[in-house]
C-alpha positions as protocol buffer text, in pm:
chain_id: "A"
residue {
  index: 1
  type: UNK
  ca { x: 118 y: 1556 z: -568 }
}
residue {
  index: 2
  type: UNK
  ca { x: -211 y: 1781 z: -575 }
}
residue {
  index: 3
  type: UNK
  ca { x: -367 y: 1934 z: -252 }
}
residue {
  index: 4
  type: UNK
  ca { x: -720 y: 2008 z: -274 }
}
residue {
  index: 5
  type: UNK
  ca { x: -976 y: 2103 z: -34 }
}
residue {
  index: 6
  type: UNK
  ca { x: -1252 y: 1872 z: 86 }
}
residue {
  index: 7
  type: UNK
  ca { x: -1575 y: 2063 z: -68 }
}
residue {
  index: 8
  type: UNK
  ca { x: -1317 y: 2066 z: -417 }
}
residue {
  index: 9
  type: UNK
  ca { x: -1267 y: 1696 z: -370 }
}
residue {
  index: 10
  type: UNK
  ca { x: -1628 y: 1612 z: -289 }
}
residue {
  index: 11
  type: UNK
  ca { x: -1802 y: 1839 z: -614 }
}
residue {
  index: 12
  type: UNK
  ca { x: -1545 y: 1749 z: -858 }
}
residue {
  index: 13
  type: UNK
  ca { x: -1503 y: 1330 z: -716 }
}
residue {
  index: 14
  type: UNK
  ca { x: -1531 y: 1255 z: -1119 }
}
residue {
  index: 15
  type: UNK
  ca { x: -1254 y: 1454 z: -1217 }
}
residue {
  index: 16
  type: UNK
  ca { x: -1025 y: 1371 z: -955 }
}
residue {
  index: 17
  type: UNK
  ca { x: -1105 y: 957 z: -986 }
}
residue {
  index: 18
  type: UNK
  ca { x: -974 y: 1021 z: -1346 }
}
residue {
  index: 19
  type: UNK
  ca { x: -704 y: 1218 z: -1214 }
}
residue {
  index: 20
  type: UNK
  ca { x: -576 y: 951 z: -970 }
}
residue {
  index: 21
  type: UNK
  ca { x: -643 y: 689 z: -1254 }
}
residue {
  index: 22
  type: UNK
  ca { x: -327 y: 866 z: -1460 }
}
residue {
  index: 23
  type: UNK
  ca { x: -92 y: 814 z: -1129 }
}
residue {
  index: 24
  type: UNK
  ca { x: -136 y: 1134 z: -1003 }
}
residue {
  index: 25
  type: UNK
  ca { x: -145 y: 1152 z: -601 }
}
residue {
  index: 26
  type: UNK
  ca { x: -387 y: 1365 z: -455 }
}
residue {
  index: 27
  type: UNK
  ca { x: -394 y: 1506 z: -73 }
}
residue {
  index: 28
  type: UNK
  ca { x: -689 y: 1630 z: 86 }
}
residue {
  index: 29
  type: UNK
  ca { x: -743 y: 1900 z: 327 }
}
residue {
  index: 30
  type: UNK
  ca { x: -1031 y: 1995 z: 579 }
}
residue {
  index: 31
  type: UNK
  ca { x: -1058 y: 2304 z: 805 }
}
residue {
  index: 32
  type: UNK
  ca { x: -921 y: 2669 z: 826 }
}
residue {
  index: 33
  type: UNK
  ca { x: -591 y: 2496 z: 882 }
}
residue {
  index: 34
  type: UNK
  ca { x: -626 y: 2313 z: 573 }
}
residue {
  index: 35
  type: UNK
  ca { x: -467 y: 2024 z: 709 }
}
residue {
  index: 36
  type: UNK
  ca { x: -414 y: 1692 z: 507 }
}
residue {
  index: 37
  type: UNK
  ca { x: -689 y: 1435 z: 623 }
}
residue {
  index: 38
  type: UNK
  ca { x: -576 y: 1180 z: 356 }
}
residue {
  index: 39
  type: UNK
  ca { x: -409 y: 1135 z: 29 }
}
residue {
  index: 40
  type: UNK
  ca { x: -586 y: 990 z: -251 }
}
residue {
  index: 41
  type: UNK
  ca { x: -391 y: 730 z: -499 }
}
residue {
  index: 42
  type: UNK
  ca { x: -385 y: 436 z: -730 }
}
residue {
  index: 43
  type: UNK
  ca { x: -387 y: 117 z: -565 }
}
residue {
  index: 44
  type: UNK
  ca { x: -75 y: -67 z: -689 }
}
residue {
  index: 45
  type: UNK
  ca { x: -125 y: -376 z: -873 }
}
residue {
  index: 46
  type: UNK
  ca { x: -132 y: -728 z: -685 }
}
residue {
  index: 47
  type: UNK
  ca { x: 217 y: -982 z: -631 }
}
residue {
  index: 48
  type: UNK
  ca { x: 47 y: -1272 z: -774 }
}
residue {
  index: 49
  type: UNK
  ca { x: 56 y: -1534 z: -479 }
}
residue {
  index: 50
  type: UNK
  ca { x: 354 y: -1724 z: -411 }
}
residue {
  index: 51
  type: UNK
  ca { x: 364 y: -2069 z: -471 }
}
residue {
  index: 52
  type: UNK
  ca { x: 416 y: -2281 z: -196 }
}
residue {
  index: 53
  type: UNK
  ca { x: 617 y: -2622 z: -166 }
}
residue {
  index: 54
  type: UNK
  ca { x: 744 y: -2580 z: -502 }
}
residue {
  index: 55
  type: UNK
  ca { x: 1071 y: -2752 z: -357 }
}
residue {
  index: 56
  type: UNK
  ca { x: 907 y: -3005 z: -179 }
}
residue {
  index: 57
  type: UNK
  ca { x: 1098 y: -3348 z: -182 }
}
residue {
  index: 58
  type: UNK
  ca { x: 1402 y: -3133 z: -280 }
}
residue {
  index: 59
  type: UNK
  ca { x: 1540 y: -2992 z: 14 }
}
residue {
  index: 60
  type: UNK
  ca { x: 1580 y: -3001 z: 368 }
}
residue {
  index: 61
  type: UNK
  ca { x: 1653 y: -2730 z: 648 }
}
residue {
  index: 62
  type: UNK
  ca { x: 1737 y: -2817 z: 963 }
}
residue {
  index: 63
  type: UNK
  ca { x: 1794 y: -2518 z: 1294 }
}
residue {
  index: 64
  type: UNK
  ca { x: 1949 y: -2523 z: 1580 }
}
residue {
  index: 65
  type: UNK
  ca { x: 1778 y: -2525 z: 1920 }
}
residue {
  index: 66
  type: UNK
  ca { x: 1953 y: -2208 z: 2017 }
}
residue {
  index: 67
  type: UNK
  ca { x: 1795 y: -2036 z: 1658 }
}
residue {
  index: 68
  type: UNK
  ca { x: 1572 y: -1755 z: 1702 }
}
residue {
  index: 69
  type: UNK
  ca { x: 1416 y: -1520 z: 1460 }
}
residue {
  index: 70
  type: UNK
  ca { x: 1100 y: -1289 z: 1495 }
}
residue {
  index: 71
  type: UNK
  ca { x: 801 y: -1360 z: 1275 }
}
residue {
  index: 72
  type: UNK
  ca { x: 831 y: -1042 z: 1118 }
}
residue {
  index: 73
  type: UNK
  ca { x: 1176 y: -1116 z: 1006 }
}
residue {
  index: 74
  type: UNK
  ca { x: 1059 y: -1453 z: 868 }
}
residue {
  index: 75
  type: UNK
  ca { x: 790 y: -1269 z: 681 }
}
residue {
  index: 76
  type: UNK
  ca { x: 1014 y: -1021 z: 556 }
}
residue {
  index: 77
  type: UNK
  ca { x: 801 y: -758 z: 723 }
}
């Protein structure tokens, strides 16, 4: 990971798109502090979209009234 300042960041934005475009991860900092603000990287490719009812016709689930689960852990979340 690179750490640059924000007035680097901002004259060079060319550079550093092309830089993030070969994987690299790039933090930003602002102030005497130079503190990070925000990193710069390269969105990660899409999970194509899950098919839905691909078993439909095939299977059956049935729960118990007592069952309980959050809808994060459904999700997977």
């Amino acid at each position: 990971m690179t750490t640059m300042t924000f007035t680097y960041f901002k004259t060079h934005f060319s550079e550093v798109v092309k830089t993030v475009n070969d994987g690299e991860t790039i933090a930003v900092t602002y102030g005497r502090k130079k503190e990070i603000i925000g990193h710069f990287v390269k969105e990660l490719p899409r999970r194509p979209e899950r098919k839905l009812g691909i078993l439909e016709g095939e299977a059956t689930a049935i729960f118990g009234p007592d069952w309980k689960m959050t809808e994060e852990e459904i999700l997977g979340l």
